[in-house]
SEFIDO-465488 format. One record per residue: residue number from 1; x, y, z of N, C-alpha, C, O in turn; residue in one letter. Coordinates in Angstrom, 3 decimals. Layout:
N
+-------+----------+----------+----------+----------+----------+----------+----------+----------+----------+----------+----------+----------+------+
| pator |       nu |       nv |       nw |      cau |      cav |      caw |       cu |       cv |       cw |       ou |       ov |       ow | mike |
+-------+----------+----------+----------+----------+----------+----------+----------+----------+----------+----------+----------+----------+------+
|   NUM |        X |        Y |        Z |        X |        Y |        Z |        X |        Y |        Z |        X |        Y |        Z |    A |
...
+-------+----------+----------+----------+----------+----------+----------+----------+----------+----------+----------+----------+----------+------+
***
This chain:
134
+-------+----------+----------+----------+----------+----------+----------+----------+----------+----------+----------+----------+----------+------+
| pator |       nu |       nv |       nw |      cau |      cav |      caw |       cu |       cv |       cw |       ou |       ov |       ow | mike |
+-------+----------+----------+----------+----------+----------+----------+----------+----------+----------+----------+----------+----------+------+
|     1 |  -25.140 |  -30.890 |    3.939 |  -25.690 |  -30.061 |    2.895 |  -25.296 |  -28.593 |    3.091 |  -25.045 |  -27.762 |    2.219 |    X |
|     2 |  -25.294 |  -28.444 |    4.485 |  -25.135 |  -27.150 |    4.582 |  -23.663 |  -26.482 |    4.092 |  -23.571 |  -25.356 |    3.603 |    X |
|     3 |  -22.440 |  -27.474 |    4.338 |  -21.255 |  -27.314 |    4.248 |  -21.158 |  -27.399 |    2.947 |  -20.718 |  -26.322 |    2.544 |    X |
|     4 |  -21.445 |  -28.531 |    1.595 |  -21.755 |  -27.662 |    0.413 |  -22.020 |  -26.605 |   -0.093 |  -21.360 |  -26.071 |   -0.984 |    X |
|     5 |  -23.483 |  -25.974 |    0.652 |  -23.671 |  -24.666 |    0.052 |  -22.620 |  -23.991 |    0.219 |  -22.056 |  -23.440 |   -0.726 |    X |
|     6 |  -22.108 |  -23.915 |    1.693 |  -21.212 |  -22.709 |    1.916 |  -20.274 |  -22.859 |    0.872 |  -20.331 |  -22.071 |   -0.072 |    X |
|     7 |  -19.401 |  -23.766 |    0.896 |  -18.342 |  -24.299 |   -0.071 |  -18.686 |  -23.571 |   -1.972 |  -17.963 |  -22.794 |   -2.596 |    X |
|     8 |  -19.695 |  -24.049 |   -2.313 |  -20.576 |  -23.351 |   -3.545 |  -20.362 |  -21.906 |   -3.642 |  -19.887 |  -21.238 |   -4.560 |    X |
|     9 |  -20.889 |  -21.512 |   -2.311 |  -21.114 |  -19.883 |   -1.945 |  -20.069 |  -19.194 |   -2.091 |  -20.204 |  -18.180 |   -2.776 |    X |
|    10 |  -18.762 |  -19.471 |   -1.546 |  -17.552 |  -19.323 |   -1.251 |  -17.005 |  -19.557 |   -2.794 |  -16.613 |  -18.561 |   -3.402 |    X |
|    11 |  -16.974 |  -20.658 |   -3.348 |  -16.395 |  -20.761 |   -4.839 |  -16.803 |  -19.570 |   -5.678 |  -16.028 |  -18.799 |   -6.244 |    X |
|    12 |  -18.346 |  -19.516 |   -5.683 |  -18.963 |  -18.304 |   -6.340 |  -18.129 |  -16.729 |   -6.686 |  -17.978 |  -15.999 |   -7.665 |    X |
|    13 |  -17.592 |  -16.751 |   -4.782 |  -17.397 |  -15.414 |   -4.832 |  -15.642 |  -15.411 |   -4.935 |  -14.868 |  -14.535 |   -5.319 |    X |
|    14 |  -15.487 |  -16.325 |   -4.591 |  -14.128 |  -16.427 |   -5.207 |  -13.483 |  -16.267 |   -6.983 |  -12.453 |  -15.794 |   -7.465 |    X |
|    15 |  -14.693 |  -16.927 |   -7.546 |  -14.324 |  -16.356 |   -9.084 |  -15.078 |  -15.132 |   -9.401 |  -14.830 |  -14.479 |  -10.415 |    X |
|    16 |  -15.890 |  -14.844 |   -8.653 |  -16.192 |  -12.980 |   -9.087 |  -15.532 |  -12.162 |   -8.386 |  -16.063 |  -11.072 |   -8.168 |    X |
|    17 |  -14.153 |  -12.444 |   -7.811 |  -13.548 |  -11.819 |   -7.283 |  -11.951 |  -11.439 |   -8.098 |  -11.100 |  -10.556 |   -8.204 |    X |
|    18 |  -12.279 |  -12.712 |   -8.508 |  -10.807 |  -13.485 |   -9.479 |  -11.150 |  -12.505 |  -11.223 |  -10.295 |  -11.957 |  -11.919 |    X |
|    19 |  -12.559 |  -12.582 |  -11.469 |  -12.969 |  -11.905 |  -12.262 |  -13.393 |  -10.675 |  -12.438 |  -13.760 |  -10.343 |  -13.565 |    X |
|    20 |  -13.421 |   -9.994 |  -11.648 |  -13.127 |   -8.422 |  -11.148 |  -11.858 |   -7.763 |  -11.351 |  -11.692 |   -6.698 |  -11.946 |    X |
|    21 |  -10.858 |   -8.582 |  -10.731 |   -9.287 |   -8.057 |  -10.759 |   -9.058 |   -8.583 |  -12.069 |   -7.833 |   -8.473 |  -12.113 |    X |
|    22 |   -9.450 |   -9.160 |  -13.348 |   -8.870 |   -9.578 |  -14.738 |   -9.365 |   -8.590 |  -15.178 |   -8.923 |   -8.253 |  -16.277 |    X |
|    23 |  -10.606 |   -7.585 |  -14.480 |  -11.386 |   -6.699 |  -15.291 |  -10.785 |   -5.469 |  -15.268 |  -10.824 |   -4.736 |  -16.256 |    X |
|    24 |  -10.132 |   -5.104 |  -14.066 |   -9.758 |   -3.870 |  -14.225 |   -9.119 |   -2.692 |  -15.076 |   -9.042 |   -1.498 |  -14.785 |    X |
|    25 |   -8.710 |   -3.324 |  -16.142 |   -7.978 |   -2.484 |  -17.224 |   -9.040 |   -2.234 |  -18.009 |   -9.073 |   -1.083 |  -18.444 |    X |
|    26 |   -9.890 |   -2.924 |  -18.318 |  -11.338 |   -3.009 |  -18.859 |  -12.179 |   -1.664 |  -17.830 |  -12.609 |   -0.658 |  -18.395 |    X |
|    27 |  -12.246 |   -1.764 |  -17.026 |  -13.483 |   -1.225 |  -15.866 |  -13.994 |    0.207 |  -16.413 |  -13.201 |    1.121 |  -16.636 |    X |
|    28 |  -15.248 |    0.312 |  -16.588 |  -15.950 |    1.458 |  -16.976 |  -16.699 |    2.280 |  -16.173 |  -16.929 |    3.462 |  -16.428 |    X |
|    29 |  -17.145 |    1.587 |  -15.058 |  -18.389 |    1.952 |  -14.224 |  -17.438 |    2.545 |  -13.215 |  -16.292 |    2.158 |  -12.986 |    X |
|    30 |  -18.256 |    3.804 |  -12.496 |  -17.233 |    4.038 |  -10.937 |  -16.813 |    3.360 |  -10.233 |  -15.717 |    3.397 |   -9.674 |    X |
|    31 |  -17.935 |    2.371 |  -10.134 |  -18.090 |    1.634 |   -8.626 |  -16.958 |    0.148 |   -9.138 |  -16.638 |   -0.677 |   -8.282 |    X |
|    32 |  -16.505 |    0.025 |  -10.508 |  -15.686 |   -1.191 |  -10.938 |  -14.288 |   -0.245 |  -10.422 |  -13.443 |   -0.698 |   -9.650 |    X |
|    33 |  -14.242 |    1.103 |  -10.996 |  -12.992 |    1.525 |  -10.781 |  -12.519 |    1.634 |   -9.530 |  -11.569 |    1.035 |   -9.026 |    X |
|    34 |  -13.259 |    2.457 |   -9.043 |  -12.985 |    2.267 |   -7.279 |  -12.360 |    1.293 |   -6.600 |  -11.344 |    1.429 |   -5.918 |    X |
|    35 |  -13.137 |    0.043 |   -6.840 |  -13.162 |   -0.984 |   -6.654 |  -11.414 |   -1.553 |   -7.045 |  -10.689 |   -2.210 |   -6.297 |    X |
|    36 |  -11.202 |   -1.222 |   -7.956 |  -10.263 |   -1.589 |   -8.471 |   -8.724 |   -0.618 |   -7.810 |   -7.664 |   -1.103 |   -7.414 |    X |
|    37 |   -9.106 |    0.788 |   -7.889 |   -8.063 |    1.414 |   -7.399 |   -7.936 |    0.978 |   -5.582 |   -6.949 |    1.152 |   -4.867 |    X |
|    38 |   -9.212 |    0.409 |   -5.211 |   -8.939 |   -0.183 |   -3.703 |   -8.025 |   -1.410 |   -3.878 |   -7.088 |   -1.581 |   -3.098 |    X |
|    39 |   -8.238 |   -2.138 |   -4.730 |   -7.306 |   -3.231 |   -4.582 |   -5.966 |   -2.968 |   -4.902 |   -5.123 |   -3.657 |   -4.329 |    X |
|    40 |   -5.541 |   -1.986 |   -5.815 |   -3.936 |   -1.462 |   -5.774 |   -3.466 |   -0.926 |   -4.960 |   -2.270 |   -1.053 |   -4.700 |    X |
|    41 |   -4.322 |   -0.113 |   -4.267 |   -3.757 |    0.233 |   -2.994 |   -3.683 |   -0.767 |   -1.763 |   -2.712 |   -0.678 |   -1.012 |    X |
|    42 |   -4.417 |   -1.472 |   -1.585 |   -4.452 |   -2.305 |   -0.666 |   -3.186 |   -3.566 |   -1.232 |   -3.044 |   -4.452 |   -0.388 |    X |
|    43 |   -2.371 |   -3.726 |   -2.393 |   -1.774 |   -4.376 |   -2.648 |   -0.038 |   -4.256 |   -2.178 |    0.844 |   -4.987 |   -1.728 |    X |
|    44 |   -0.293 |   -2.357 |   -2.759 |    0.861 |   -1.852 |   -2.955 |    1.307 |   -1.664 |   -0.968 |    2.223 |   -2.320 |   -0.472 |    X |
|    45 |    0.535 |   -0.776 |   -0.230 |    0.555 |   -1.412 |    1.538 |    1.049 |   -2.185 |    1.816 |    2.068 |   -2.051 |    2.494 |    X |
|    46 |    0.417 |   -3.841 |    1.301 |    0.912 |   -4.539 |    2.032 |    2.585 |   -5.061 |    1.204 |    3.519 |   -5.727 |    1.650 |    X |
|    47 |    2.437 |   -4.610 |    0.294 |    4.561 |   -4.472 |   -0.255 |    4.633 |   -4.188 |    0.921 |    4.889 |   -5.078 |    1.732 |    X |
|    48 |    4.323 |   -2.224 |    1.532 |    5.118 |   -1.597 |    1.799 |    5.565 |   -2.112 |    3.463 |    6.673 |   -2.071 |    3.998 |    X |
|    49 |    4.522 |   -2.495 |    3.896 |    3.947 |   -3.337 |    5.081 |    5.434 |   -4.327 |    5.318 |    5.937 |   -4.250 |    6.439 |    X |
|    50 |    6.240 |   -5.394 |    4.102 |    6.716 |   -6.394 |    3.760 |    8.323 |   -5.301 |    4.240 |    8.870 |   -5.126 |    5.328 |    X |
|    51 |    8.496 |   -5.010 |    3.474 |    9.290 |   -4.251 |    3.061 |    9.796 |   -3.430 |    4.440 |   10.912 |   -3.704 |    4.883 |    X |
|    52 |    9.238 |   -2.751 |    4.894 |    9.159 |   -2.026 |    5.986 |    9.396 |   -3.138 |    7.025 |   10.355 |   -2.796 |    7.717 |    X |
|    53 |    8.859 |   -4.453 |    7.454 |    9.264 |   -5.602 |    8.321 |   11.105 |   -5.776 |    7.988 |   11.999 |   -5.959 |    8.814 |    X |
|    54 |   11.193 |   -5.654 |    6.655 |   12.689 |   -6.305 |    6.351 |   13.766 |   -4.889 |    6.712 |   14.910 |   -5.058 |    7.133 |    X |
|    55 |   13.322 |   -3.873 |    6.526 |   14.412 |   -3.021 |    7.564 |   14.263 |   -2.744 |    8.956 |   15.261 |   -2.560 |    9.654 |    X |
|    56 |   13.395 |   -2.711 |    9.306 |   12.868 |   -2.874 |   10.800 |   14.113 |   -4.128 |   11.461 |   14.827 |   -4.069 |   12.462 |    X |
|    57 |   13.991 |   -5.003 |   10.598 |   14.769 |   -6.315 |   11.097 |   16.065 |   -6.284 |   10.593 |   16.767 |   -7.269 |   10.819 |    X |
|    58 |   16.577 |   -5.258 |    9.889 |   17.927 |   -5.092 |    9.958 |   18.117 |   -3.952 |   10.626 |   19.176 |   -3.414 |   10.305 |    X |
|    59 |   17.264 |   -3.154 |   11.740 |   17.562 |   -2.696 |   12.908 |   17.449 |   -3.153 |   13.849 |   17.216 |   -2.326 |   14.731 |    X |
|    60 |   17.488 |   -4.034 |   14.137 |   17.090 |   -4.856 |   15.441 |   18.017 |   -4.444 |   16.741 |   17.701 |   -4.208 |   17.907 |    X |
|    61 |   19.478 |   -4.455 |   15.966 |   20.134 |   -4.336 |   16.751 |   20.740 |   -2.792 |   17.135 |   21.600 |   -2.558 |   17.984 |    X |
|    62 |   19.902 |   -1.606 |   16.089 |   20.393 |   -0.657 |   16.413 |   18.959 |    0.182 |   16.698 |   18.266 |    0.564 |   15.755 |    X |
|    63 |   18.622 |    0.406 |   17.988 |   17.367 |    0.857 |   18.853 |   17.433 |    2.562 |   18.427 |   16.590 |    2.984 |   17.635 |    X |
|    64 |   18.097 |    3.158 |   18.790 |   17.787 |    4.912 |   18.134 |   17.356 |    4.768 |   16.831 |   16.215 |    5.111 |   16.522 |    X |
|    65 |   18.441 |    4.115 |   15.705 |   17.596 |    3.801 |   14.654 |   16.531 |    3.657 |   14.521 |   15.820 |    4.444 |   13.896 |    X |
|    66 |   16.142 |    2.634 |   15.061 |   14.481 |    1.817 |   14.527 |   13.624 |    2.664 |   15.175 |   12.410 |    2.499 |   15.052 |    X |
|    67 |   14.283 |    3.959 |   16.161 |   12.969 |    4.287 |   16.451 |   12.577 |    5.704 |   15.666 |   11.486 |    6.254 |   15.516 |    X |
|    68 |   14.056 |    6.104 |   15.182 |   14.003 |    7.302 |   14.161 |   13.255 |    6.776 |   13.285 |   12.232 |    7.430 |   13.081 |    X |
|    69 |   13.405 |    5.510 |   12.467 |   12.590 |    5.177 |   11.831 |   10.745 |    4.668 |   11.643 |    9.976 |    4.459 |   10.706 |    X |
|    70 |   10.691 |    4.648 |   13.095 |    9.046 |    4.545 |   13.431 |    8.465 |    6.145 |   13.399 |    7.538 |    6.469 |   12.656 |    X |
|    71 |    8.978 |    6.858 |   14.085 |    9.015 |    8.780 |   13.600 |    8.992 |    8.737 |   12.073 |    8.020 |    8.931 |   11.342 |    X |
|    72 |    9.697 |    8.574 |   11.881 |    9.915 |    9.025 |    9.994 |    8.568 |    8.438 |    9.236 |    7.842 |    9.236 |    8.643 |    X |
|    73 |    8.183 |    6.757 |    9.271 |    6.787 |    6.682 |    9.186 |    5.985 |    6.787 |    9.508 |    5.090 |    6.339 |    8.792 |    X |
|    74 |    5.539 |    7.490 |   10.912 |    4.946 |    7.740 |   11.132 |    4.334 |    9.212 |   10.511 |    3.192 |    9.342 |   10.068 |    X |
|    75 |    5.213 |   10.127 |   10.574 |    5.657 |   11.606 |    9.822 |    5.042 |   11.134 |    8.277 |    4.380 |   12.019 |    7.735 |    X |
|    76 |    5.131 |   10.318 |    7.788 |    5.327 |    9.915 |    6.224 |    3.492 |    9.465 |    5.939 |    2.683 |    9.640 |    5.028 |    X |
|    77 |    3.485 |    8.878 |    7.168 |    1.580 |    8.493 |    6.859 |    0.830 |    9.885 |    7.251 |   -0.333 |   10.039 |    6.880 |    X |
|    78 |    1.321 |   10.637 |    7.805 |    0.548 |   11.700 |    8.051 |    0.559 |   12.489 |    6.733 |   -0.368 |   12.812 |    5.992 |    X |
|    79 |    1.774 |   12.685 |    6.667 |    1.973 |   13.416 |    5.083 |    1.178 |   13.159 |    4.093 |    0.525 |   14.025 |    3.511 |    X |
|    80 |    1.163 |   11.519 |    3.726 |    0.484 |   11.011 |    3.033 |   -0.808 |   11.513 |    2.827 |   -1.260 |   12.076 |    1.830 |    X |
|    81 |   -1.511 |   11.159 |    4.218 |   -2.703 |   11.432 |    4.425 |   -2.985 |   12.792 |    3.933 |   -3.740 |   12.952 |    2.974 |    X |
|    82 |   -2.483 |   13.671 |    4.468 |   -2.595 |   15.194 |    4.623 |   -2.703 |   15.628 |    2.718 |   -3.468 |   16.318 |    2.045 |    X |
|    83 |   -1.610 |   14.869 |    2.457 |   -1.829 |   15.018 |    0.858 |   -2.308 |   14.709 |   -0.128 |   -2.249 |   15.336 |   -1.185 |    X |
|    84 |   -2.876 |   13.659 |    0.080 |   -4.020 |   12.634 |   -0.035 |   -5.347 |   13.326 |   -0.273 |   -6.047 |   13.214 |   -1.280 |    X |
|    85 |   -5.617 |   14.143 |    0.928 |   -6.798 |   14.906 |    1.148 |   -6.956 |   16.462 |    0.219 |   -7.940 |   16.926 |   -0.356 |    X |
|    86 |   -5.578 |   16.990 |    0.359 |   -5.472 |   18.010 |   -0.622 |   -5.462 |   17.475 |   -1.731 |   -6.508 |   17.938 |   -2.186 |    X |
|    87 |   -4.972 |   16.707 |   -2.673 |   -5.064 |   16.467 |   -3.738 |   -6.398 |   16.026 |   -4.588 |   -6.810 |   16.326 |   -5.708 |    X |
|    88 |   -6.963 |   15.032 |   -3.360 |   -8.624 |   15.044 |   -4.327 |   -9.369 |   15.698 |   -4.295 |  -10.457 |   15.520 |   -4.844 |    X |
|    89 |   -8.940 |   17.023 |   -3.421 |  -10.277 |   17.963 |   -2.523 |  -11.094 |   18.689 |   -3.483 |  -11.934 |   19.400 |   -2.931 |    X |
|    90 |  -11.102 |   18.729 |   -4.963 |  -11.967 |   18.896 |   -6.103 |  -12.561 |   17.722 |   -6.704 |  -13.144 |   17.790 |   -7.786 |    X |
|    91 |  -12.411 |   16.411 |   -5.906 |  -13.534 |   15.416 |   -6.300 |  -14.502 |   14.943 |   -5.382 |  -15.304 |   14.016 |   -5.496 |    X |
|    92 |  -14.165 |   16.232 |   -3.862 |  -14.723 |   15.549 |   -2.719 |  -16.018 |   15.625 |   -2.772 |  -16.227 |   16.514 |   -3.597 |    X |
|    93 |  -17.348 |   15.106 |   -2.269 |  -18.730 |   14.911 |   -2.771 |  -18.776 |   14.259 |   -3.927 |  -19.857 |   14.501 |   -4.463 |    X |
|    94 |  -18.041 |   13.461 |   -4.646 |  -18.516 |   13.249 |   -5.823 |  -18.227 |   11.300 |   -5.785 |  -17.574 |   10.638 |   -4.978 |    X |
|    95 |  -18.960 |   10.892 |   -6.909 |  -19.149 |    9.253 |   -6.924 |  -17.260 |    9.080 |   -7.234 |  -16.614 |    8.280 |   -6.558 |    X |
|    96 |  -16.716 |    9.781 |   -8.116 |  -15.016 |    9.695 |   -8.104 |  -14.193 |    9.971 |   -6.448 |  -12.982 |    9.848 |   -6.269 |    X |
|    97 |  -14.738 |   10.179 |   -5.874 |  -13.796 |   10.645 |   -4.643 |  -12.910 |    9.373 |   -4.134 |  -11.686 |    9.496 |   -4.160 |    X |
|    98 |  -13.380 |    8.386 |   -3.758 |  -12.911 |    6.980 |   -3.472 |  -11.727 |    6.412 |   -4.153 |  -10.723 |    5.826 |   -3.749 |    X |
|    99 |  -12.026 |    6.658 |   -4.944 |  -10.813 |    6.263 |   -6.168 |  -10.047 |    7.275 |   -6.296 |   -8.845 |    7.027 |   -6.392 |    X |
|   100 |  -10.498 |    8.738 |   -6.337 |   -9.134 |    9.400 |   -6.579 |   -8.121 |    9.349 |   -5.276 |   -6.916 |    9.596 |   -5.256 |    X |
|   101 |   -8.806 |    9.034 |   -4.421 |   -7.802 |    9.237 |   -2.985 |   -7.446 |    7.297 |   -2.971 |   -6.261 |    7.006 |   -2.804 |    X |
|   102 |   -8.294 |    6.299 |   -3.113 |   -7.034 |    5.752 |   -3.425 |   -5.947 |    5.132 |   -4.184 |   -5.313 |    4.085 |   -4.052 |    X |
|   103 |   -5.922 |    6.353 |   -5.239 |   -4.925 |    6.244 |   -6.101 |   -3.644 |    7.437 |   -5.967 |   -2.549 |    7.473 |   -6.529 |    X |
|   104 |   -4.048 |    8.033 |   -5.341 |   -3.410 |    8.865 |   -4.410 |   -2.868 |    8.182 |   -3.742 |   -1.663 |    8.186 |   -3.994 |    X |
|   105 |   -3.281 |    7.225 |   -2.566 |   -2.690 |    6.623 |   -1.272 |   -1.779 |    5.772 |   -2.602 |   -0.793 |    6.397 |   -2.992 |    X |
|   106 |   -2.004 |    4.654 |   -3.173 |   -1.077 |    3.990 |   -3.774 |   -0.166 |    4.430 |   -4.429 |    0.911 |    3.837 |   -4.362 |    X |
|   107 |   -0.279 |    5.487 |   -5.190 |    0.858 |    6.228 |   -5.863 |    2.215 |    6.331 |   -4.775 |    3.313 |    5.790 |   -4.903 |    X |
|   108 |    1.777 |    7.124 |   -3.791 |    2.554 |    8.026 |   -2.466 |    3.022 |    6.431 |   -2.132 |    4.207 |    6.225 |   -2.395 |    X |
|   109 |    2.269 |    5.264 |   -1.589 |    2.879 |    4.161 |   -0.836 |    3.701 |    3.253 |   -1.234 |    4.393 |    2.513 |   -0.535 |    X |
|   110 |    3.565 |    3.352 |   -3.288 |    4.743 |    2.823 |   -3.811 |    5.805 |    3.621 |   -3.696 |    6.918 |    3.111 |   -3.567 |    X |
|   111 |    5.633 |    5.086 |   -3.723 |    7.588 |    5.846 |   -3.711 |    8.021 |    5.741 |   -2.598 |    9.223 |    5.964 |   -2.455 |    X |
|   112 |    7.089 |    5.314 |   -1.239 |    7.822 |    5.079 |   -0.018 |    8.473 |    3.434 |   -0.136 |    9.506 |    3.001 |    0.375 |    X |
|   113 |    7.810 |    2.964 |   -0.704 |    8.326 |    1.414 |   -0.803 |    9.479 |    1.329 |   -1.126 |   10.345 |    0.750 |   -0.470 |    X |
|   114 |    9.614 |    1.816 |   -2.030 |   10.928 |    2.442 |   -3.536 |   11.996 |    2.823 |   -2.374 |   12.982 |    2.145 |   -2.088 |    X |
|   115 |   11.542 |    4.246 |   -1.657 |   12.658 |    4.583 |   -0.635 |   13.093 |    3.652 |    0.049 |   14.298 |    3.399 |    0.070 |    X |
|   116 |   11.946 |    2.768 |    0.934 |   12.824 |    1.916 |    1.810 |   13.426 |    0.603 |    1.603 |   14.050 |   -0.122 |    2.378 |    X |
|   117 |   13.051 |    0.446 |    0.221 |   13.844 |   -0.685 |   -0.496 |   15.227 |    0.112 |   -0.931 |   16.315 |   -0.465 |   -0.949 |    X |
|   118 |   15.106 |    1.115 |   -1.182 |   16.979 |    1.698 |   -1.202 |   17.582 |    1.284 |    0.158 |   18.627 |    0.634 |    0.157 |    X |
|   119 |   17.041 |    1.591 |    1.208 |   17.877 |    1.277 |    2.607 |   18.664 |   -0.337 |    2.403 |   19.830 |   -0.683 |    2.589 |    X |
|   120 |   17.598 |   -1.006 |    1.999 |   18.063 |   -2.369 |    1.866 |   19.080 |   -2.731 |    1.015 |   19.494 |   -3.890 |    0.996 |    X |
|   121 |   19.516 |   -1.890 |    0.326 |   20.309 |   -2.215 |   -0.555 |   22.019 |   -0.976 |   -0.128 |   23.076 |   -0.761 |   -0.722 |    X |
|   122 |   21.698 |   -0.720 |    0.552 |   23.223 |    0.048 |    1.371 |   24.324 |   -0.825 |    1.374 |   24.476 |   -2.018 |    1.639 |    X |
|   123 |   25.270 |    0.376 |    0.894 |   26.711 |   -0.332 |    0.602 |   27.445 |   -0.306 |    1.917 |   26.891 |    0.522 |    2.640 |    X |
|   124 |   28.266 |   -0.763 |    2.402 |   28.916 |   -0.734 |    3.888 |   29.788 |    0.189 |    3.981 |   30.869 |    0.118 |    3.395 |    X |
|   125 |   29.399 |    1.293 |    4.815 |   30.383 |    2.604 |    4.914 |   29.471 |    3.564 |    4.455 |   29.656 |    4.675 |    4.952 |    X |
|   126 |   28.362 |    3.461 |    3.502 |   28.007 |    4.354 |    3.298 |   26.680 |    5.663 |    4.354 |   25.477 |    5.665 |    4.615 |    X |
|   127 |   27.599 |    6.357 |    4.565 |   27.013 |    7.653 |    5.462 |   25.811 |    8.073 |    5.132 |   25.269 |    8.774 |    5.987 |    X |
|   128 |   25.155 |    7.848 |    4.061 |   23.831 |    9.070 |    3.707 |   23.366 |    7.569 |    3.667 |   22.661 |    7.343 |    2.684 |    X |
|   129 |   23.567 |    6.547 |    4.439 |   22.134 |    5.593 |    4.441 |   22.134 |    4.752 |    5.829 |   23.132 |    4.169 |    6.252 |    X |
|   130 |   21.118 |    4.770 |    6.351 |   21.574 |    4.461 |    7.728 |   20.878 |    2.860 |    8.422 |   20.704 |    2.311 |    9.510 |    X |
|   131 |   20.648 |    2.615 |    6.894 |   20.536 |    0.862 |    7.449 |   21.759 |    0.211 |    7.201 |   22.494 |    0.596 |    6.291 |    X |
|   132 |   22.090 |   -0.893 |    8.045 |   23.422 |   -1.864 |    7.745 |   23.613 |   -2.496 |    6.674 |   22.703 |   -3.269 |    6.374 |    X |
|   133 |   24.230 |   -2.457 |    6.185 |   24.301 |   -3.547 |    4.903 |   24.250 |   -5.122 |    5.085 |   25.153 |   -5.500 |    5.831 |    X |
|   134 |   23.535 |   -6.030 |    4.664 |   23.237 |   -7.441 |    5.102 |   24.482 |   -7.922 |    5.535 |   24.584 |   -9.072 |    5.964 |    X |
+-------+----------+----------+----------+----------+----------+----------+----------+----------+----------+----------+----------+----------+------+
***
């Protein structure tokens, strides 16, 4: 019985979860929007998360690289952050703050995505890009 409920419990929140994210273009309330700009950001990450694994692994074999490149994101989340914080700092205290910063973070984590999906796509020979070409 007990393993039903849970199962029930679990279904429950699985379609008010499923029905939350159909809502978002809809969403009126703060706490829907928020809600909602957390899940784009938390979407668009784990791209960048993906993405970031697949040049990492076409450095494998070149170590100064990959580590210029752990510097560079590392440099890039700070930035982020740093700008992140300036940019909502006229919604800070307020029920909007959550959402404006993370729509902020997602904005900033798709043009890094964007960048390091250019690496992946390097022509062979070419100098101004310093991942290998597949």
């Amino acid at each position: 019985m007990r393993v039903l409920t849970g199962l029930l419990c679990t279904l429950a929140l699985a379609a008010n979860v499923a029905h939350a994210q159909a809502n978002c273009a809809d969403a009126t309330d703060q706490a829907a929007m928020t809600a909602c700009a957390d899940r784009a950001y938390r979407k668009s990450d784990g791209e960048l998360n993906r993405i970031y694994q697949a040049v990492t692994a076409r450095l494998r074999d070149a170590r100064p690289l990959a580590d210029k490149l752990v510097n560079a994101q590392r440099a890039w989340i700070a930035y982020r952050d740093a700008e992140c914080s300036f940019s909502s700092a006229n919604a800070e205290g307020g029920s909007a703050y959550p959402m404006v910063v993370s729509t902020c973070l997602d904005d900033l984590t798709k043009a890094r995505t964007e960048t390091l999906k250019g690496y992946l796509s390097c022509e062979e020979g070419d100098l101004a890009c310093p991942v290998p070409a597949k």
